[in-house]
N, C-alpha and C positions, 0 to 999 in steps of 0.2 A: 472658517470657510463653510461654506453653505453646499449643500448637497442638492442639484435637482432632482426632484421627486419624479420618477418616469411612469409614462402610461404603464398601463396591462401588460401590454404585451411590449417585448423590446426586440427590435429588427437589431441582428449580430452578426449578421453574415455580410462579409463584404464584397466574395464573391458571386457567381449565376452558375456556379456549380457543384457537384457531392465529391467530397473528397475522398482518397483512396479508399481513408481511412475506413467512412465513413459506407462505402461501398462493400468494404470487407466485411466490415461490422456487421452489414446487414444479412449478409450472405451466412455468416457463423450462427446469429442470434436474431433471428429478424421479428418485427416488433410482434405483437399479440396482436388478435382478431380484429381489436377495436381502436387500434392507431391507424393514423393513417400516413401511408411510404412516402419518404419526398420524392419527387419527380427529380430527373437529372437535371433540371435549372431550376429546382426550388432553394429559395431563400430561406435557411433556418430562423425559427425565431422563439425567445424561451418567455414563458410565462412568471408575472410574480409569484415569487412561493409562498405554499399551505401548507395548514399544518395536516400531517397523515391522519393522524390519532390522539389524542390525550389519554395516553394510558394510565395513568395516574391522575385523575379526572382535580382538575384547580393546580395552584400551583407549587403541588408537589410531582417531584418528577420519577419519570421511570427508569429513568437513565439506558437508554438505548447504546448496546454496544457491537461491534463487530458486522457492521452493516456489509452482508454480502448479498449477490443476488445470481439467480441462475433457474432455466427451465421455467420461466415466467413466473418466476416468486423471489421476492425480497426476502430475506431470512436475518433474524437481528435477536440477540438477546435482548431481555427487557426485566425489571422489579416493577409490579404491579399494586403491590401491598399488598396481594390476596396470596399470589400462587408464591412468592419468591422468585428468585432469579431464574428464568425458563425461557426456551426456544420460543420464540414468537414467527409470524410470517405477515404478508400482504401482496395481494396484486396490484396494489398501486390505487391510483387513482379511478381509473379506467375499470374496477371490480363492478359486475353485475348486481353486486348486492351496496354498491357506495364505495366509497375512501374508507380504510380503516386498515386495523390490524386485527391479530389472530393469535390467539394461543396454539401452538401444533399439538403441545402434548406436555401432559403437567408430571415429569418425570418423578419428582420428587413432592407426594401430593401434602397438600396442606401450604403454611409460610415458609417450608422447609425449602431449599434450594437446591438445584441440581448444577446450577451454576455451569451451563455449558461452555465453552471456551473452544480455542483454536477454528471458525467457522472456516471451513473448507468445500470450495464447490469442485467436482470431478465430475463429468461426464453426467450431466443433470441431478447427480446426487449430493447432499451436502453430507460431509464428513463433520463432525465436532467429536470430542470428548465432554463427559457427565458424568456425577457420581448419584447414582440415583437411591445410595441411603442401603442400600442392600449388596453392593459388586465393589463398591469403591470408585474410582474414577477410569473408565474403562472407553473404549470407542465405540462410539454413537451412528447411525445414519438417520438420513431423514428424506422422504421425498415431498415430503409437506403436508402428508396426514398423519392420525392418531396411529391407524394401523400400520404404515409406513416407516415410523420411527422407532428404533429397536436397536439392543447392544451389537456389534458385531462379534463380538465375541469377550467373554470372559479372562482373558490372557494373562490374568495371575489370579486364580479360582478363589475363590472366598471374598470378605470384604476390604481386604488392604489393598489391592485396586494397582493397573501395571503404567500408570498415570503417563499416558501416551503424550507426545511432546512434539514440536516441529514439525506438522502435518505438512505435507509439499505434494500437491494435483501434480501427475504423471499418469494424460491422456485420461484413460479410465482406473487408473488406479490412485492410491495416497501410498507414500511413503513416510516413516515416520520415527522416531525413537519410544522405546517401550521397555518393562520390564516383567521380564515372564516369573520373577522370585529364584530360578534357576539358575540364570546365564546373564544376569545382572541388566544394564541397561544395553539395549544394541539396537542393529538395523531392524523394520519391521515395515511390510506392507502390506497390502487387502485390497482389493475389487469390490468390497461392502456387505461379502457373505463369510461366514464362517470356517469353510473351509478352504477360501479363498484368501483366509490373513495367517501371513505367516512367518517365522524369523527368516531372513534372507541372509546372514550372517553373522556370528560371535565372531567379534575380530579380537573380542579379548578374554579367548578359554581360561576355563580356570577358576582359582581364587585370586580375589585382590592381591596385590604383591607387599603392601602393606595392615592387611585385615586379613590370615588368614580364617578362612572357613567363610568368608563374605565372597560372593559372585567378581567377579572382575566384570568392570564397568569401562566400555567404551565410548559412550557417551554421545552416540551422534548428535551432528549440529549445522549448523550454516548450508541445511541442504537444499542444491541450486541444480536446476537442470540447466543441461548445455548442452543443445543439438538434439542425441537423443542417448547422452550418459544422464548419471546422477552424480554430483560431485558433494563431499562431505567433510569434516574435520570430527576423529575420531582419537582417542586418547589410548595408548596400549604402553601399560608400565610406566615410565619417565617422561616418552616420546609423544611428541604432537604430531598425525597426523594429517595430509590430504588423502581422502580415497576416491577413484572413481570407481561408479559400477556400472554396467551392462547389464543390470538385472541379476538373474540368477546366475548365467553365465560367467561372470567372473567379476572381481572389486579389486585395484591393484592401488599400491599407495604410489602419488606422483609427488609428496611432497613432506621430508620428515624435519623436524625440530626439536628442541626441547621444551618441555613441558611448559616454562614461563612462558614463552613465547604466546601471543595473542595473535589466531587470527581471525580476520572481520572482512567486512563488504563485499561476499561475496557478490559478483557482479558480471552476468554472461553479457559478450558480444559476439552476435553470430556462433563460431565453435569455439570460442575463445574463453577461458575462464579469468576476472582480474579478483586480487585479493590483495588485502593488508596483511604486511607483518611489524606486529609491536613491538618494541622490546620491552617493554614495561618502564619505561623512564623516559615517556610521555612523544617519542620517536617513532615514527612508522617509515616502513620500506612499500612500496606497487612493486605487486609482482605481477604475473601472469602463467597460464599453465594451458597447451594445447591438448591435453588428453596422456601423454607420456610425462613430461619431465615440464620444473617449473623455472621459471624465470626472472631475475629481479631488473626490475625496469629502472627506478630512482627512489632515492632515498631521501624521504622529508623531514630534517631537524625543526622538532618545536612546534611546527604546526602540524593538527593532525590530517590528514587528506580526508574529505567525508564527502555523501551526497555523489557517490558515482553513478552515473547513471549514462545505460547505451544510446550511444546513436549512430545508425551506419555503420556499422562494424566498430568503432571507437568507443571509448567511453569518456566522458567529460565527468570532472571533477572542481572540488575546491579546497584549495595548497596552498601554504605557502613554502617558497623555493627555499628560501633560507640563504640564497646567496646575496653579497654586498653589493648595492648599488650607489645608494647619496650618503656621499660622507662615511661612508662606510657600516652604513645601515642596514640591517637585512630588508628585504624585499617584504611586502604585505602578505594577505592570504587572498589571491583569487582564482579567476576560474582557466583550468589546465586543464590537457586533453592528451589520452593516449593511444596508438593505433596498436599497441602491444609489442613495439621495439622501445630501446634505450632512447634512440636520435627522435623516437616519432615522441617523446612524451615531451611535452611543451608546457611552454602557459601561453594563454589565448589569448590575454590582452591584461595590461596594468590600467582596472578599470576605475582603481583609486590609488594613481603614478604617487612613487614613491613609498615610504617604510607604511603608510597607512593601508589598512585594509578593504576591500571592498565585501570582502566576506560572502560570496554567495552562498545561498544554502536554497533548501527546497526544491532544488532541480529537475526539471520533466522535461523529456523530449515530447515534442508535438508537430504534426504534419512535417517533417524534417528540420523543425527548431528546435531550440531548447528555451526554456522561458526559467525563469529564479529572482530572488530576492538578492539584491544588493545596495550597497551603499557607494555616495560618493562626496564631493566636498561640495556640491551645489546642490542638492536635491536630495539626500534623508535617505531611508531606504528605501527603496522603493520594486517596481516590476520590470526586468530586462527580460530583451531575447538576443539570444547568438543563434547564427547559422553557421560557429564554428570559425571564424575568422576573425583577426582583430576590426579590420573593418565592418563587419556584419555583427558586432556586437554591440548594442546600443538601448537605451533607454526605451520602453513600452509607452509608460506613461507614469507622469507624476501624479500618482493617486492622491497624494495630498502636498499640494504645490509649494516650492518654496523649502527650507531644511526639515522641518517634519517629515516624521519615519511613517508613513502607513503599513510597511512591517508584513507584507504577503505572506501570510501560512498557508497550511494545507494544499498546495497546489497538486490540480488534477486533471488528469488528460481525458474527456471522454467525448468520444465523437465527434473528435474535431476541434473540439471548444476544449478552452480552461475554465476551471470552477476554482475560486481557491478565496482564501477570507483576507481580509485589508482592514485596519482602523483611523479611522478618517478625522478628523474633529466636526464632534455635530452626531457623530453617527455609531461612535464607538467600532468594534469590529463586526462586520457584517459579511456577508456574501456577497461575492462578486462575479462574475463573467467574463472571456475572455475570446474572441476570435483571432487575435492576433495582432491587430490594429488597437493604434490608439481611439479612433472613434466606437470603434467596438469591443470598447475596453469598461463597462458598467456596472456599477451595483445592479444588486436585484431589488432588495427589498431592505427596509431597516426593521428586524424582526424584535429588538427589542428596545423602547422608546430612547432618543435623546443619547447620552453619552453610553448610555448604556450599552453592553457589549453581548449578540447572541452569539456567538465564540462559535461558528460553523465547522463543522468538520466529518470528513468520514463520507464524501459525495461519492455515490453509487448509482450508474446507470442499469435501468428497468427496462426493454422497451425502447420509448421515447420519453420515459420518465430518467427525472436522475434526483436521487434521495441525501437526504445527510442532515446531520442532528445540528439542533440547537436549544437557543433555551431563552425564554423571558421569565417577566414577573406573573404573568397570568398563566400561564402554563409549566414553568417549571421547564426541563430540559428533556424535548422531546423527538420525535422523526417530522422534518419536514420537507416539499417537494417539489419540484418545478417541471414543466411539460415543454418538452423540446417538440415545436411543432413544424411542417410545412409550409414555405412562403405563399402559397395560395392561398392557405388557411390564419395568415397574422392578424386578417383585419374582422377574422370571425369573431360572436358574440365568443364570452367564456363560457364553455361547459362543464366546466369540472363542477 
């Protein structure tokens, strides 16, 4: 199959209007000085992508990671060969001084690494963790300069370091787990000054109950805001719990277990919390939990439920039911939805009828759809959307026509559009686009020659920019970026 090669610029809007989204969006984070606003009957339209930077100049790579962005800066780890693995930043395309990137701060000076981790944006400031060779691995802030960037605090003094874990944005604060040397690992949170981080709770005083003379360790995890609690799974002696918090105010447990017990996907709709319980012999239960007490919705033998994600107060998932249909076959794995009752959790549609699976996975809700990767017996894997109904569930497009899998990863929701990667023949896996329509359903660019594959991933909107790594033979695996522009503006020369 042959791929058309598209203009510059590619018209993806199929509407004459700005979507809610898209209106919100602008309202919370509205673009920098030097974008320009769509009008409320502009026609979006995205530019071929570039590359940001070659930070690793030829084709060795820097390997860009944790691409976040916030307060008009991309923020990304990066290996340079010079500094080690170090905070980097960029304004994007649109920078007064050119396209590029930026060292913030060489934490860890020389090849040595500081190897930031956890990128976390709160309230224009970015949160990470860094061990800068002297404190151990302790929490970091950054506002995007040298003098700006600095430890929050020292929280197990010396150099063994209280190696902070699970970072979670709540408004202007981080929540997170941490170990003081004292009170072992527990709840911990900061506003990004020192005397503003602090333990919010030992839920498990003491010594270990098998180490004495060792801290007892709670272990916080899976931590998910809903509404305006904090919900957490925390371990005290044998027991697995759920905790909700209120801040300082109070943490009650809404949900307890035994210790084997797994639980995952933490997942808010509306005030709604959903979650898995494993039993460890490869079985999971949906449960759900309003703030008090929890609930178990249905139990899935064999297949595991994964890819929960909200829409509308629901959450839509991929399961299989495990009950007998043909011949007495179980049922495949496809996509089910729950409103947070027993009777409401469903399956959506048998979108590969019969014991065969359709398997979705990579699921995003967008503009009130939901878009995923499935298969079926005529068309390979490919790009679906549901609006939640077995009729409203159907095929996007056959990115690669005929039983061939083009195999959609990465999918990602931003302003309006999907960004997510497909492999095509001809084209290997590349980046793609997505407004919702089959006709405005396109690649962007083939980043790296022939079958070759630049494995895209990590799309982060800037602005009217949106960012995400790849990787060829000339450049090695680097940031590159595409310009979401105004329908006035499509048929402009390019500026970048």
């Amino acid at each position: 199959m042959v791929i058309q090669r598209f203009p510059l610029l590619l018209l993806i809007c199929a509407t004459s209007c700005l979507s809610p989204e898209e209106e919100d969006f602008l309202k919370e984070d509205p673009p920098r000085h030097d974008a320009v606003p769509l009008s409320p009957r502009g026609k979006p339209c995205v530019s071929t992508p570039a590359l940001l930077a070659d930070l690793s100049p030829g084709a060795m790579s820097s390997l860009p990671r944790e691409l976040v962005a916030g307060n008009g800066i991309l923020f990304f780890t990066a290996d340079d060969g010079v500094h080690g693995r170090e905070l980097w930043k960029s304004h994007g395309f649109g920078d007064a001084t050119g396209p590029g990137a930026f060292l913030v701060k060489d934490l860890r000076p020389g090849t040595a690494t500081s190897n930031p981790r956890r990128l976390t944006m709160a309230s224009g400031q970015l949160f990470f963790t860094a061990d800068d060779g002297v404190h151990g691995r302790e929490l970091w802030v950054s506002d995007g300069t040298p003098g700006g960037t600095r430890m929050v605090k020292d929280i197990w003094p010396g150099a063994y370091g209280s190696s902070p874990d699970q970072l979670l944005a709540f408004g202007p604060l981080v929540y997170f787990a941490a170990n003081d040397g004292q009170k072992g690992i527990e709840l911990w949170r900061s506003d990004g000054t020192e005397a503003g981080t602090f333990l919010v709770s030992d839920l498990y005083p003491g010594d270990d109950v098998y180490s004495p003379g060792v801290p007892g360790s709670s272990s916080p995890r899976r931590l998910t805001r809903v509404g305006d609690a904090l919900f957490f799974v925390a371990n005290v002696n044998d027991e697995v719990f759920i905790w909700r918090s209120l801040g300082l105010s109070s943490t009650t447990s809404v949900f307890t277990g035994p210790e084997d017990n797994f639980l995952s996907a933490f997942t808010a709709a509306d005030s709604v919390l959903f979650f898995l319980l494993d039993n460890d012999e490869g079985e999971a239960s949906l449960w759900c939990s309003r703030g008090t007490v929890s609930e178990q919705l249905r139990f899935f033998p064999g297949l595991y439920p994964h890819d929960l994600t909200a829409l509308g107060g629901k959450i839509f998932f991929s399961a299989g039911g495990g009950e007998p249909e043909f011949w007495g076959q179980p049922e495949g794995e496809e996509l089910w939805v729950s409103d947070g009752t027993s009777h409401g959790t469903v399956r959506v549609k048998d979108i590969w009828p019969g014991p065969d699976s359709s398997a979705p996975s990579a699921i995003k809700a967008l503009n009130g759809m939901l878009y995923f990767a499935a298969s079926d017996s005529l068309h390979g894997r490919e790009l679906w959307s549901s609006d939640g109904t077995a009729k409203g569930t159907l095929l996007l497009k056959d990115l690669a026509p005929g039983p061939e899998d083009a195999s959609p990863e990465n999918l990602t929701a931003i302003s309006g559009l999907l960004f997510f990667s497909a492999d095509t023949q001809g084209w290997g896996r590349e980046p793609w686009v997505s407004n919702g329509t089959d006709v405005g359903t396109v690649p962007l660019r083939e980043i790296a020659p022939g079958e070759e594959s630049s494995d895209p991933q990590g799309f982060v909107r800037l602005g009217w920019e949106v960012f995400f790594t790849a990787q060829n033979p000339q450049h090695g695996m680097e940031i590159w970026g595409v310009t979401v522009r105004p329908g006035a503006r499509c048929d402009a020369p390019d500026d970048q």
